[in-house]
Structures are given as structure tokens and as C-alpha cells.
C-alpha positions in Angstrom: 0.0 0.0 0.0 2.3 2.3 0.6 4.3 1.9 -2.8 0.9 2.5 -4.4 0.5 5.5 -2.1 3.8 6.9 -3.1 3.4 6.0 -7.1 -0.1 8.4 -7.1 1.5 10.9 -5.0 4.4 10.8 -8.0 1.8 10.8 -10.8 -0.2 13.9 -9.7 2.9 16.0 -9.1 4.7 14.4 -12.4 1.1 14.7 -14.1 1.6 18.4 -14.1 5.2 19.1 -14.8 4.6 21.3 -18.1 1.9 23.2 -17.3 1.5 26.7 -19.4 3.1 28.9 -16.6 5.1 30.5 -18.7 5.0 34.8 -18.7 1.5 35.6 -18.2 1.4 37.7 -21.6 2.3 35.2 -23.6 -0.5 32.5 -24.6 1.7 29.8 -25.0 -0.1 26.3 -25.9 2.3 24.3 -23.9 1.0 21.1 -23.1 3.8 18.5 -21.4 3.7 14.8 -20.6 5.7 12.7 -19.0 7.2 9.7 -20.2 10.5 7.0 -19.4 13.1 7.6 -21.7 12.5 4.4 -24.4 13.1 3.9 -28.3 10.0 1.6 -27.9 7.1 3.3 -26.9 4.8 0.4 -27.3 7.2 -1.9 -24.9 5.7 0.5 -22.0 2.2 -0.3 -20.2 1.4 3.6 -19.9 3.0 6.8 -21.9 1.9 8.7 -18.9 3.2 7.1 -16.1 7.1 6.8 -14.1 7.7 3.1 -14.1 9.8 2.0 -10.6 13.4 -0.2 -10.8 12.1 -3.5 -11.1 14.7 -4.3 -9.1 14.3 -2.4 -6.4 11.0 -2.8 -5.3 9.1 -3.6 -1.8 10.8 -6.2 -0.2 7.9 -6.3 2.1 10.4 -4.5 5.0 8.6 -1.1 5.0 11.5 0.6 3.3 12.0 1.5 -0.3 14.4 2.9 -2.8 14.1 6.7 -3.8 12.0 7.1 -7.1 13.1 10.0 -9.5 11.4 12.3 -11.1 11.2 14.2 -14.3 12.1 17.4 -15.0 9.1 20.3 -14.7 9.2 21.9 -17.9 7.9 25.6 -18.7 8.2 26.7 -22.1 8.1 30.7 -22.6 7.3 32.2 -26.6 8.3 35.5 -27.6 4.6 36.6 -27.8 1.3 35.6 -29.0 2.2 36.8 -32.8 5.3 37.1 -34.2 6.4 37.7 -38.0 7.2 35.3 -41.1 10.8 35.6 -41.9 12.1 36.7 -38.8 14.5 35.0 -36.1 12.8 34.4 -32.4 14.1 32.7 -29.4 11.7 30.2 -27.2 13.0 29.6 -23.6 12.7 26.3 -21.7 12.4 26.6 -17.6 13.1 23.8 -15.6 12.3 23.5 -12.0 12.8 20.5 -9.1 15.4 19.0 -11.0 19.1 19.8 -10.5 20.4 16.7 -12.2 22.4 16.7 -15.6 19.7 17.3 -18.5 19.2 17.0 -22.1 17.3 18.6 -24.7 15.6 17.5 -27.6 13.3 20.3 -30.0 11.9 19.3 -32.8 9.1 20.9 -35.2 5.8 19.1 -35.0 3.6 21.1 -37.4 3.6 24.3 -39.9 5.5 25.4 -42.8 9.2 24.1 -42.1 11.6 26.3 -39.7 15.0 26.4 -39.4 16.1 25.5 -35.8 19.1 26.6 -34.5 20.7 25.1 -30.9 17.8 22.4 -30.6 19.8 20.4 -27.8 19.5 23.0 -25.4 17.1 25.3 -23.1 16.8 27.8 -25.6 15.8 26.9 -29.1 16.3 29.6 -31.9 14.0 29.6 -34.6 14.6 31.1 -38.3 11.0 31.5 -39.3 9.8 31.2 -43.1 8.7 33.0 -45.5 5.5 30.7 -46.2 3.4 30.8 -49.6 0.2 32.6 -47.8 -0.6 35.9 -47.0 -3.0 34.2 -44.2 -1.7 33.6 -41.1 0.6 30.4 -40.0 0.5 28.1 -36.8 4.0 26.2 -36.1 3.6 24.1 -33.8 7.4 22.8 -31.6 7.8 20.3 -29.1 10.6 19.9 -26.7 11.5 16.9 -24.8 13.7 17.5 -21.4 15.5 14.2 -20.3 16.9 13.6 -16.7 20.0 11.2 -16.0 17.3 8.9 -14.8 15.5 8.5 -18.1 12.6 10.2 -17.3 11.4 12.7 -20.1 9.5 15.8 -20.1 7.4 16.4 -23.4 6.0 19.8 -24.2 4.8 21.8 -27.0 4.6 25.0 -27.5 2.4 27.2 -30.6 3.9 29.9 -32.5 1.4 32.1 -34.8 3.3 33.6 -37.6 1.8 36.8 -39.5 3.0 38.5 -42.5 5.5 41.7 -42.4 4.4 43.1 -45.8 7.8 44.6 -47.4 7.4 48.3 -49.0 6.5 46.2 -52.6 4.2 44.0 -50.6 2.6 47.1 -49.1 2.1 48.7 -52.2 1.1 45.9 -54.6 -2.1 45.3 -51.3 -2.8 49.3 -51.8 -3.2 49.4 -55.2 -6.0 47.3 -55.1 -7.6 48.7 -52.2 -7.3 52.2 -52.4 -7.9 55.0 -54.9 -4.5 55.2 -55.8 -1.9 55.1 -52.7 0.5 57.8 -51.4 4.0 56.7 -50.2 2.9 57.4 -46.5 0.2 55.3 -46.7 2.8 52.4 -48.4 5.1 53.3 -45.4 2.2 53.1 -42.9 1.2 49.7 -44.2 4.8 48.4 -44.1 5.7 46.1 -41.5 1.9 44.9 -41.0 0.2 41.8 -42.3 -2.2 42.4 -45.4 -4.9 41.2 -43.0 -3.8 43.8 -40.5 -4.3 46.6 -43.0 -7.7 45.0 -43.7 -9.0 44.7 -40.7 -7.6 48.5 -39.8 -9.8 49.7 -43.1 -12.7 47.9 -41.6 -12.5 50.0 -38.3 -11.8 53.5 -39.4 -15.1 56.0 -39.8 -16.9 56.2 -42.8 -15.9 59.1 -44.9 -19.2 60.2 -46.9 -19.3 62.2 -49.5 -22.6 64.5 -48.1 -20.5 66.9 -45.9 -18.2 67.7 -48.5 -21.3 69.0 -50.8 -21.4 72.7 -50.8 -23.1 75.6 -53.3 -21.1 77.4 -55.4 -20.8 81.3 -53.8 -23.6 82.8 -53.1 -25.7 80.1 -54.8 -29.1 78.9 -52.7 -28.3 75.1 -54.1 -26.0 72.7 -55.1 -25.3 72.2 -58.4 -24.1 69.0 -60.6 -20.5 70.4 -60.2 -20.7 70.5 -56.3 -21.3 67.0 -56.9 -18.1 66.2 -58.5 -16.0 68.9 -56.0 -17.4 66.8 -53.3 -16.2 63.5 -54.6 -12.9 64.7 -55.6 -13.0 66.1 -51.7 -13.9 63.0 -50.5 -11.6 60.6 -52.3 -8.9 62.8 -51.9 -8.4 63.1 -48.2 -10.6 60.2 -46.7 -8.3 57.3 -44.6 -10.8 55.2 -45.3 -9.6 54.4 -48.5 -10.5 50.5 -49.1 -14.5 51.6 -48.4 -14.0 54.2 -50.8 -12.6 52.2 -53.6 -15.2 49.1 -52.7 -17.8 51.7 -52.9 -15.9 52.9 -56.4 -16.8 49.3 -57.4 -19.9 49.0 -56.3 -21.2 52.5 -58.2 -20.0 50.4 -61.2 -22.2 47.1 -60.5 -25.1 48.9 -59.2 -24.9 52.2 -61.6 -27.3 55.2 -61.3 -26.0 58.1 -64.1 -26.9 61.8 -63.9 -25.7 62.1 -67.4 -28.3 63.6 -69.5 -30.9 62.7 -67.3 -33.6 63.5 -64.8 -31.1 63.0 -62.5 -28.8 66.2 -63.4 -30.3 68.5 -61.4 -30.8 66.7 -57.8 -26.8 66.6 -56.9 -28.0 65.9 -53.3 -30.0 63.0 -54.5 -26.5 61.5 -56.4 -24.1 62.3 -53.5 -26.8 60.6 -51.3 -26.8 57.2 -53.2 -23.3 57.0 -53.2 -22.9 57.9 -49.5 -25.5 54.8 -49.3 -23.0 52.2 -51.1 -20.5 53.5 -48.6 -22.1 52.6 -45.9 -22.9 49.4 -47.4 -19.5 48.0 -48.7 -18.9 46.3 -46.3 -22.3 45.4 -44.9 -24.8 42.4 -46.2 -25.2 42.3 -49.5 -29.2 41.6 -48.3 -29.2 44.9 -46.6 -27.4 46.7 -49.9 -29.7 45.5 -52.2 -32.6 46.4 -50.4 -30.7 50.4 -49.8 -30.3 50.2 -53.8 -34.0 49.3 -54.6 -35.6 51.6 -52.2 -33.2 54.3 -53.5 -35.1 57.3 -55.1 -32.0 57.9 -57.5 -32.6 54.3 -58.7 -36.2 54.5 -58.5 -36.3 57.4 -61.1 -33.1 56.3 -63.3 -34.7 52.9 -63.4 -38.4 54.1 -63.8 -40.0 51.8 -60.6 -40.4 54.9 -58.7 -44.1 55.9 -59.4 -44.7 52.7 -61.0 -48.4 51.7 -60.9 -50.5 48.8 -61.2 -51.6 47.6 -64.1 -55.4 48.9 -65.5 -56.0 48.2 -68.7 -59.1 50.6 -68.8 -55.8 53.4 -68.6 -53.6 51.3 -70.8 -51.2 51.3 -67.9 -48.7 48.3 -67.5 -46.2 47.9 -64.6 -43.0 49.0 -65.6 -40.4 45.9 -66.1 -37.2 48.5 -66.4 -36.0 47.9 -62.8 -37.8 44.1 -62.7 -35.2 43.4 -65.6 -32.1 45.0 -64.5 -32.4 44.0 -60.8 -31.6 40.5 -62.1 -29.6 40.9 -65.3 -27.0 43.3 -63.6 -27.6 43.6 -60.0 -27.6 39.7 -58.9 -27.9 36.9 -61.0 -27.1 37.8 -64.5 -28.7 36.2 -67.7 -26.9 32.4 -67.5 -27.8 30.1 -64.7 -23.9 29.6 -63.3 -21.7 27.1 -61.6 -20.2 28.3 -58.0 -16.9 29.3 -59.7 -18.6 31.6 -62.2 -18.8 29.4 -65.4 -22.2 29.2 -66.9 -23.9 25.5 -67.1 -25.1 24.0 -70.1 -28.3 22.0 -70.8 -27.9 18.0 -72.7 -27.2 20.4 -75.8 -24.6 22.3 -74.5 -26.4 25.8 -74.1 -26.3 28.0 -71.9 -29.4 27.9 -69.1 -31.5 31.4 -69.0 -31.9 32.4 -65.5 -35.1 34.3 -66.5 -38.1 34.7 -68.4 -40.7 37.2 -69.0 -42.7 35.1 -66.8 -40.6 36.2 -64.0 -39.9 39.6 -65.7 -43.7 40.0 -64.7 -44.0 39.4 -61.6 -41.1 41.5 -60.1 -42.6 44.2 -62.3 -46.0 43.4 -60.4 -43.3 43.5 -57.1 -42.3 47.2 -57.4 -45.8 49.2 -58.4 -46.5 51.6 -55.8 -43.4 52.8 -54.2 -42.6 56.5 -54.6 -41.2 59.6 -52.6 -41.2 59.0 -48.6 -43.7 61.3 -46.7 -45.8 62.1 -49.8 -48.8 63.2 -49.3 -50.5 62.2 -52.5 -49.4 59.6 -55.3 -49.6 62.7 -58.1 -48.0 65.0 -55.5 -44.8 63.5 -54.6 -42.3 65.1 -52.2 -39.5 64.3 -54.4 -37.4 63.5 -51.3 -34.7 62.0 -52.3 -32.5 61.5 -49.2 -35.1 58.9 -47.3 -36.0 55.6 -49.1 -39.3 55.3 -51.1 -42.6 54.2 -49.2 -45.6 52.6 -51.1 -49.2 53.7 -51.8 -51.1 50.6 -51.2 -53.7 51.8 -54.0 -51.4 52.0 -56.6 -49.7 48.3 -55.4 -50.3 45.6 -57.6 -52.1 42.3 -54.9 -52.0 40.5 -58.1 -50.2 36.3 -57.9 -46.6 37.2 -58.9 -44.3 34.7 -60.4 -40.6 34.9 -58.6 -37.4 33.3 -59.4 -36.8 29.5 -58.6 -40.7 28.6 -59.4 -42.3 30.4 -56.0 -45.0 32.6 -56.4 -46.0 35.6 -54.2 -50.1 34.9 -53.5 -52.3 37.2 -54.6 -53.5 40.4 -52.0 -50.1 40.4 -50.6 -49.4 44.0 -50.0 -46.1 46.2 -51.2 -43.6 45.8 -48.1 -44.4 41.8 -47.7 -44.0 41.8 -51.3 -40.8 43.5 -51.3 -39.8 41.5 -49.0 -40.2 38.2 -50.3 -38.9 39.1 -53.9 -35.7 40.3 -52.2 -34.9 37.4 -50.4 -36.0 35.3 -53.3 -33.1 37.1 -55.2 -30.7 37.3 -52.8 -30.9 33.5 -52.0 -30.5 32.6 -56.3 -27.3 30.4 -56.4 -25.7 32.9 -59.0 -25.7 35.7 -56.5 -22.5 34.3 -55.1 -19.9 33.9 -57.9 -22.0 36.4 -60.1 -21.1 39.2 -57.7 -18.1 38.0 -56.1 -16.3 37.7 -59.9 -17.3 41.1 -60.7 -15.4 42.4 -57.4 -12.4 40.6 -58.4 -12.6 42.6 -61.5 -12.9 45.6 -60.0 -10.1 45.1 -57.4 -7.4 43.0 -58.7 -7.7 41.1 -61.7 -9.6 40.8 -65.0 -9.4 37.3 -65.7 -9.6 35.2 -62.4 -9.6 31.5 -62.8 -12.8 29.5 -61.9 -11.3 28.7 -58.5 -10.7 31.9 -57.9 -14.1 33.1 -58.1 -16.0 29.9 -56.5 -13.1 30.9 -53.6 -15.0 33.6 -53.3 -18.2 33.3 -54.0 -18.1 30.1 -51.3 -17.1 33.0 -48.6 -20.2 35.2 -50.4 -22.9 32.1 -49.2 -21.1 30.9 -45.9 -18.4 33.3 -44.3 -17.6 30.8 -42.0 -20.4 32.0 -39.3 -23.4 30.9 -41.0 -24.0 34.1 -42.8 -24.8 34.5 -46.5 -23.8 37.9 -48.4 -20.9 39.5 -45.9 -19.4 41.7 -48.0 -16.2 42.5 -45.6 -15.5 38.7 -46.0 -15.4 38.6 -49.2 -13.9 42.2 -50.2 -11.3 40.3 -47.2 -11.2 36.9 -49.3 -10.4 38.3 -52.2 -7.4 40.9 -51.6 -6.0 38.0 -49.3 -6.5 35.4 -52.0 -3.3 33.4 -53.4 -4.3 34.8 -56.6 -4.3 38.3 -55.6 -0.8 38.2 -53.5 0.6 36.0 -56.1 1.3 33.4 -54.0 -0.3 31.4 -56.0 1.2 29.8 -59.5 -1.4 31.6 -61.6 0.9 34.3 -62.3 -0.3 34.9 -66.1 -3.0 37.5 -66.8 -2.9 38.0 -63.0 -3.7 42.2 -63.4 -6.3 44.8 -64.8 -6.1 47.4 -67.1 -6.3 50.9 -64.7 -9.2 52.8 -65.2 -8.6 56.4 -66.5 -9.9 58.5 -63.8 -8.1 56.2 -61.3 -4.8 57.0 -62.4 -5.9 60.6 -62.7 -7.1 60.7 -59.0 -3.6 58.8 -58.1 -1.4 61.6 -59.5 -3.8 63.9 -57.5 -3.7 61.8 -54.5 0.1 61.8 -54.7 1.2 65.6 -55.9 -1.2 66.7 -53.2 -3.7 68.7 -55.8 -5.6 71.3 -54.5 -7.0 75.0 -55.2 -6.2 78.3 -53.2 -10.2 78.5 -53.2 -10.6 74.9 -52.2 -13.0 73.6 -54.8 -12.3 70.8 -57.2 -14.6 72.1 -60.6 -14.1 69.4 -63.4 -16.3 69.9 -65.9 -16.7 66.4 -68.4 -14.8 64.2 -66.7 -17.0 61.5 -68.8 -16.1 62.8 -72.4 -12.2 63.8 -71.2 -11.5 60.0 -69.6 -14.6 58.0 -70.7 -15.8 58.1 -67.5 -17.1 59.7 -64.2 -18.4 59.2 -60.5 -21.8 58.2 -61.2 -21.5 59.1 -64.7 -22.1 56.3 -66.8 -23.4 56.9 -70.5 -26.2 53.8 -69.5 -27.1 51.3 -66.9 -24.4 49.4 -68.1 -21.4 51.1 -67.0 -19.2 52.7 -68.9 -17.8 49.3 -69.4 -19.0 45.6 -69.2 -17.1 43.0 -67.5 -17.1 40.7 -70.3 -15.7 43.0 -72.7 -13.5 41.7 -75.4 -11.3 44.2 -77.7 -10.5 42.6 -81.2 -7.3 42.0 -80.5 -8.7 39.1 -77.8 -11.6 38.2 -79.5 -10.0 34.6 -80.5 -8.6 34.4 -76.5 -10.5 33.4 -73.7 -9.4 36.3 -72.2 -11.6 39.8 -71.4 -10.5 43.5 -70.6 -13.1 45.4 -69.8 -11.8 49.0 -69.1 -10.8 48.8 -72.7 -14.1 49.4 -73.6 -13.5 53.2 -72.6 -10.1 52.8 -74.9 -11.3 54.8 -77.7 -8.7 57.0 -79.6 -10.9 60.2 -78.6 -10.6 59.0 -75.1 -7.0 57.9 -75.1 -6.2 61.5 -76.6 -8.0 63.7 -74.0 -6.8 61.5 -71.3 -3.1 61.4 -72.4 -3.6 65.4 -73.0 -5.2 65.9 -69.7 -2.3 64.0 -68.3 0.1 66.0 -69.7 -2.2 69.2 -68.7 -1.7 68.4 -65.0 1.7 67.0 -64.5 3.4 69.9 -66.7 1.2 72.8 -67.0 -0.1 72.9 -63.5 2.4 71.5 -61.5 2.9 74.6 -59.0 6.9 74.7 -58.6 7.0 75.6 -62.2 5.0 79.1 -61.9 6.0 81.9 -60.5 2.7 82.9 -59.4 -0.9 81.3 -59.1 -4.6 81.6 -60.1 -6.7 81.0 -56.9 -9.2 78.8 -58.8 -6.9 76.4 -60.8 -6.1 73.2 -59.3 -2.0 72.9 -59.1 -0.2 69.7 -58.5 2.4 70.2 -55.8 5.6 68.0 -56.8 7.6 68.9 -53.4 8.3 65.7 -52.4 9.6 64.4 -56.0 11.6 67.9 -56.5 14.0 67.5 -53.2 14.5 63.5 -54.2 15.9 64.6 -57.3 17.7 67.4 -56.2 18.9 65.4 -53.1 19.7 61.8 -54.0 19.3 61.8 -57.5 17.8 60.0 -60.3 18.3 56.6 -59.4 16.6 57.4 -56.2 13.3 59.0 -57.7 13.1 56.3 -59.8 12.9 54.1 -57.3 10.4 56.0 -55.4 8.2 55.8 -58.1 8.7 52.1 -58.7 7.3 51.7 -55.3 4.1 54.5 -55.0 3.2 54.3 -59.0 4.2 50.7 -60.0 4.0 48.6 -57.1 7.5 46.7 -57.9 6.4 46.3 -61.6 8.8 49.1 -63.6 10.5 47.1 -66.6 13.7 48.0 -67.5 12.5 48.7 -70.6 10.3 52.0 -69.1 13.3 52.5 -66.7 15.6 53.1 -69.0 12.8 55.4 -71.3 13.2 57.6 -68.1 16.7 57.8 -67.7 17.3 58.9 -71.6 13.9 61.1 -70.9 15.7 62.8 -68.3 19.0 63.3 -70.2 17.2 65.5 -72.4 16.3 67.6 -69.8 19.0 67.7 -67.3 20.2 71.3 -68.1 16.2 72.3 -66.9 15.3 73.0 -63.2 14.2 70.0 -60.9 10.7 70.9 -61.2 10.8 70.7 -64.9 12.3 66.9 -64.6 9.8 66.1 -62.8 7.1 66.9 -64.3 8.8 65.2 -67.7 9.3 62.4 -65.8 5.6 62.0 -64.2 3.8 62.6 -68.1 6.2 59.9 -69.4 5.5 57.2 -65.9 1.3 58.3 -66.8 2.2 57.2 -70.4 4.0 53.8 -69.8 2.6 50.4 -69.9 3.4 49.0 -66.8 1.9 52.2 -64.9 -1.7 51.2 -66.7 -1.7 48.0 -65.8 -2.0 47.1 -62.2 -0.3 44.1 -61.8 
């Protein structure tokens, strides 16, 4: 009894011996066992228990031999995250043992580490450089071994983030901003892509409404105050991935004042894009619902005031919206597989996602919604910062035929209606990849592969939590992707053509642009660049994301911002270019105009002058090419600047900056 006695009393102090008590901020998972030192494992009754000499056991005397015991091992990690690449030290701490040890660390898990000094207490680890931008868990073990043979094994979890280089940093903003500033590249330097993310995700919305002023001594806004405020906006706001996801989104779900009813209700246009702010990274549920009860929409779309039928009146519901809500806003015309490619009947056609069947009854779905707080149908308020209420009168209680075969009954009213046809659309199965490819588009590539897109569009229907439509997972999915990083061996066709008012607005965000009198007037931004905030020619954007030019029509390749490539459009943009990187760059005048927008080249100007060409070059390798300058345009801008090397700084510069807005590799993001 009492060798039993004394064996438990062993095991519950042995039975602890690696505990996780190592330094209280640091969440170690350190999990020890104790075990006799054997090369067979299976020879042993128990793993977990100290096995007594055999040789000296009771002899039934009352006295006993001593029985050792291993070491207590506390393992202590450098913190809870440390970064790929770099070189960290984990600690080993042994208490109630003073006898001779030895150490054995090994890597049980992860992308392989090199380990440095792994036969004693402190293991140095030479962390990799893994082929993810998500984050890593490595995973070591450590076994301490008394002169005894008894053994000690714990393990110990390291979590490995990325340390994005200044490249790395700037390849991530490129796609998620509006066109990044070297302090913003130096900001996101040292931080994981997610980090950055997840930073975006926090800051304060930046709308677009308190920027929206009348000209002087005007009563109203006018069309222009519109564009000043966007320019405002985009200009200055931190929160620069919402405002290029919203960018996107104004080109999925497009409302134009262009020659429309729409020209003269700025409020109404800065309003609707202040609503796809706040809904980038929201449900897509919630945004679709914001973009069908939108006034804006309602009148560039025609369901706003849209009655029931009577055939007394002649009057019809009006399908505009019924159409366009599923060919551009969700599902598109082709029923489609989960990574984006269509499926085909036994004949190898494509499947139609609609009919007019279903064109009907949505039509029937949005009759009797107009102005909120109107106090008669043919008196509207023509509010257009609330979203639209219905008139029951004017509602259509008709049956109406949905997507998917269900059918809304008859004498359901507008809001259940509305309702019902929402989540009817929202739960389609194209929805996914049909909206999640058209992000990818927008953000980082033209052409993503099938996988890439049912990567995404797998986030868009589960983001893990059980939720359908989170668009911050999937704006997070896809700027994290393999694909996007290129970390991924899809390395061909892996960029977008940049679209000309983007690489305007980078030069602007760059150079600092700005006015004495603080306003941002630019008049046809639509005919200069082919395009405009909320200035599409159509409800189909001023490009479509299946766009082929001839030269890929025998490719199965698109590029839609070609579309806009027009030689009238490539001339006004490559003049307007030239316009604001050598006319108005400020350090060439000698005096200003308080109402012309100058380009301020400071920064550029005292590289050159200070560290020379090389080191501008290099500069804008990083802020206007994201690590992508070819030799080839490199060496354009060296003989460029040979030319002009007898001129002043400011003169180089500006030379320099029309030639990068001309080159290849600065119009393709890559």
C-alpha cells in the first residue's frame, strides 16, 4: 500500500510538470507529458506514467528505494504573434530537478523552420517566409530528459503573420485604395495584409454629403458640387478601401446623372453613393434592399411611381427595374456554376436564368413605391434623401411569379412583397460567384480562374459564421487570395487594365492637388477620360465585365476597361495628363490663379535634387508601380531625363511623371 501510495503521489505531481506557466502575456499552448526515456514506446504499459526499478522494489520491509522524477518543464514564446521571416528565441524553464539534463526540439507542425541550438534550453527559430498571406501556426515540441530516463514532453504554438515589405505594401494598396501615397505604403509596411484589412474595416466612414457645398452665393447645389465633393472625398478620406469598394460597387449597381432627370438633384447623387458606402462592407441583403428603395434608382430605373396595371388606362407595370435588378444587379442572364462558369443543358447551351414570366412578376413587385412622406401619389415630395414608401392603391395584390418557381399569393401587399422578392433574389445560387467575380474585377484582376471566383463566391454564401452575403469577407477573401498576392502559381493575366480616372485621381492623391479657393470644378470628366463618379453613359457602366477588344476576340481572355479605350478617349486623357503634370504642377510658376487646381511635386523635386535620379526612380517604382517598372520603361526615363538635365528640378519632374502616366506598366495594375 504504501508503494501504491507513493506511485499516485508521483503521478499527480509528475502529471503536471509542463503546465503553461510560462510569462503571463504570452499564450503559449504548452502542453507537457511525462514519459521514461524508451526507443519503444509500445514496450511500456502507460505513456503517462514513471515506471519504478524493477529491481528495487518492496521487499515487504517497509522501506523502499528513492523514485526520480522528471524534469518540470515551462516553455516561454516570444509573444502571441510574431512575424514570417524573422528569427525568435523560445525559452525552456526547468524546475525541481538539478540533475544533468538534455534537450531534444523538434518541429511538430507548420510550414518548415529552421532551428538553431535544438539540444539545449533555448531553441532559436529562423522562421519562413510561407506561400500565404494568411496567417501560419507552427507548432514545436521539446522533450527534457533527466540522467534517470525520465522525459518531459512539451509543446509549444507559434502564430506567424506577414511583415508586408514596402513592394508588398504597395502591390495590397493598389487594389484597395484610390491610388496610394507613399505614407500610406510606409504606414502599411511592417503589418500583415490582414492587418491593413481589418484597420480599413474600423476606421469611420468618410461620406461624401458633408463635402457637398453651393457654389458662392448660390441657394443650391449644383451637378459640379457633386463632382467637388467626390474629388473632396476621395482625396483626403483614410478610409480608402471603403471608398474604392464603394468605387466598385457605383460600377455594378450604376445610377448616371448624365443627361438625365437626375442632373439636377446633386443631393440625391451624392446621397446614393454615401449609401453604397455605408454598405460595402455590410450584407449584401441589406445593400440591395438600400439600392431598390433608393429614389435615385427609382427614377433612373423608372419603378419609382410605377403603378398597377389597368387596362381601362392602358397602364402596365413598368419591367425597367424588374429586368435590371436580375440581369446586372444579382444573378445575370446564365444560370452559373459556384466558380462563375455558366452550365449548359444536354445540348450544350447556356441555361436562362429568366423569363418574362418572371420579368412579370417582379414588375407586379415594385408598383406603388414612390417619394417618402408624400402626401399624394400625383404630389410627390421628391425627397430624395429617405427611401421610397408605397401607396397601397397603386400596389399591384395580383399572384406574382418569382425566381426558382415560387409565387407571391395574390392580396399580398407592397412591403411583404418587397420583401419576399428580395430574399427570393438574394438566395438565387448565381448571386455568389455572379457578384463576387465582378469584385475581383474591380479590385485585382480581369481574368480570375474558376477557382478563384468559387473561392469567393463560397465566402459570399457561408463566411464561416453561418452568414450568406458579408461583404467585408469577401472584399477580405479576395485581396488575401493566393491569386491576388501571387502566391499562387497563376501568375499569367494575374492584373487589370487601370481605369482612367483612377490614375488621374492617383497623381492627384500623390502631388497633393488642390486649389487656393478649395474647390475641385471638373467639368466632363465622362467625355475627357470616358468616365465619371456616377456618370455612366447607361445602366451598363461605362464598361461591361465581359468586354472583349478585337485583339482578344480569339482568347478566352476579357479586358473590360478597354471598352472606354477609344482613340478620342485615349487623346483627352493622355492630354489631360500632360495638362496636370506639366502645365499645373505649381513649382513651375512663379505665381498662381486661386481657382486652378496645381499639383504640388515637393516631395519628388527635393529626391531629385537630393539623391538623384536613381533614387526617384525608385520611389516611383514603389508608389506608381508597385515593384512592376520594366527595364524597358526604366531606362525610357533615364534617356527622358538626359534631355532635360540642363532644366530645373521641377521641370524633370514633371517630364518624368507625363512619361511614368504614359508607360505600360503604370496602366496596368499588376
Amino acid at each position: 500500500m504504501k508503494t501504491f501510495a507513493l506511485l499516485v503521489m508521483i503521478l499527480a505531481i509528475t502529471g503536471c510538470g509542463g503546465g503553461a506557466g510560462g510569462d503571463s502575456a504570452t499564450p503559449t499552448n504548452n502542453s507537457a507529458n511525462t514519459v521514461p526515456d524508451s526507443t519503444d514506446a509500445d514496450s511500456q504499459p502507460d505513456n503517462n506514467t514513471v515506471q519504478p526499478d524493477n529491481g528495487n522494489s518492496d521487499d515487504g520491509s517497509g522501506s523502499q528505494d528513492s523514485i526520480g522524477v522528471a524534469p518540470i518543464v515551462d516553455v516561454k514564446t516570444p509573444g502571441s504573434i510574431v512575424r514570417k521571416g524573422t528569427t525568435i528565441v523560445i525559452d525552456s524553464v526547468i524546475t525541481g530537478d538539478s540533475s544533468t539534463l538534455t534537450y531534444e526540439w523538434t518541429q511538430v507542425s507548420g510550414p518548415p523552420a529552421t532551428l538553431v541550438n535544438s539540444d539545449t534550453p533555448s531553441l532559436t527559430v529562423i522562421l519562413p517566409d510561407t506561400s500565404s498571406p494568411n496567417q501560419d501556426d507552427l507548432i514545436f515540441a521539446l522533450t527534457v530528459t533527466n540522467t534517470e530516463g525520465l522525459s518531459t514532453y512539451t509543446e509549444a504554438t507559434i502564430e506567424s503573420i506577414n511583415a508586408m515589405s514596402e513592394l508588398q505594401a504597395a502591390a495590397l494598396l493598389h487594389q484597395g485604395t484610390l491610388g496610394p501615397t507613399y505614407t500610406e505604403i510606409q504606414a502599411a509596411t511592417g503589418k500583415s495584409e490582414e492587418e491593413w484589412i481589418d484597420e480599413q474595416f474600423a476606421l469611420q466612414t468618410t461620406y461624401h454629403m458633408p463635402f457637398l457645398e453651393n457654389y458662392p452665393n448660390k441657394e443650391q447645389p449644383s451637378h459640379i458640387n457633386r463632382i467637388d465633393a467626390w474629388w473632396k472625398a476621395s482625396l483626403s478620406a483614410p478610409d480608402q478601401l471603403r471608398q474604392r469598394v464603394a468605387f466598385a460597387l457605383s460600377e455594378i449597381f450604376v445610377v448616371s446623372d448624365a443627361n438625365s432627370a437626375l442632373r439636377g438633384e446633386p443631393e440625391g447623387m451624392t446621397h446614393y453613393y454615401d449609401m453604397l458606402l455605408k454598405n460595402a462592407f455590410g450584407n449584401f441583403r441589406t445593400l440591395l434592399e438600400s439600392v431598390t428603395l433608393s429614389p435615385a434608382m427609382g427614377v433612373y430605373l423608372s419603378h419609382l411611381g410605377n403603378e398597377k396595371a389597368d387596362l381601362e388606362k392602358n397602364i402596365r407595370p413598368d419591367e425597367n427595374y424588374a429586368r435590371e435588378v436580375m440581369q446586372l444587379f444579382t444573378i445575370g442572364l446564365d444560370e452559373l456554376n459556384l466558380d462563375g462558369t455558366k452550365k449548359l443543358d444536354n445540348n450544350g447551351n447556356a441555361i436562362p436564368t429568366y423569363t418574362q414570366t418572371e420579368i412579370g412578376g417582379f414588375a407586379k413587385v415594385f408598383t406603388g413605391w414612390t417619394f417618402a412622406y408624400s402626401a399624394r401619389w400625383n404630389r410627390p415630395s421628391k425627397n430624395y434623401t429617405f427611401p421610397m414608401q408605397p401607396f397601397a392603391q397603386y400596389h399591384s395584390e395580383q399572384e406574382k411569379h418569382l425566381l426558382n418557381d415560387e409565387i407571391i399569393p395574390a392580396g399580398t401587399g407592397a412591403e411583404a412583397s418587397m420583401q419576399l422578392a428580395l430574399d427570393n433574389l438574394f438566395l438565387h445560387a448565381n448571386v455568389g460567384p455572379f457578384i463576387s467575380k465582378q469584385l475581383i474585377q474591380r479590385l485585382v484582376k480581369s481574368n480570375p480562374t474558376p477557382a478563384y471566383v468559387e473561392r469567393i463566391a463560397t465566402v459570399f454564401n457561408d463566411n464561416g459564421e453561418g452568414v450568406r452575403g458579408d461583404l467585408a469577407a469577401v472584399v477580405k477573401a479576395i485581396l488575401l487570395d493566393d491569386e491576388a498576392r501571387k502566391y499562387s502559381s497563376v501568375f499569367e493575366h494575374s492584373g487589370k487594365i487601370k481605369e482612367p480616372l483612377l490614375t488621374k485621381l492617383h497623381f492627384w492623391r500623390t502631388l497633393n492637388a488642390a486649389s487656393q479657393v478649395n474647390r475641385y470644378y471638373t467639368w466632363n470628366l465622362h467625355t475627357t477620360y470616358g468616365q465619371g463618379p456616377l456618370l455612366s453613359p447607361s445602366v451598363f457602366n461605362f464598361f461591361r465585365p465581359d468586354h472583349k477588344p478585337s485583339e482578344l476576340l480569339n482568347e478566352n481572355l476579357v479586358a473590360p476597361e478597354l471598352q472606354i479605350a477609344t482613340d478620342s478617349n485615349m487623346i483627352s486623357t493622355t492630354n489631360s495628363h500632360y495638362s496636370d503634370l506639366i502645365w499645373r504642377m505649381a513649382e513651375r510658376k512663379n505665381s498662381l490663379n486661386p481657382n486652378t487646381i496645381y499639383l504640388y511635386g515637393e516631395t519628388q523635386i527635393n529626391l531629385l535634387s537630393n539623391e538623384g535620379l536613381q533614387a526617384l526612380l525608385d520611389y516611383f517604382n514603389v508608389v506608381y508601380y508597385a515593384g512592376s517598372m520594366s527595364d524597358t520603361t526604366r531606362n525610357a526615363l533615364v534617356d527622358l531625363d538626359s534631355y532635360f538635365i540642363n532644366r530645373s528640378a521641377a521641370d524633370r519632374v514633371s517630364q518624368l511623371l507625363y512619361m511614368v502616366s504614359l508607360s505600360p506598366d503604370f496602366n496596368y495594375q499588376n
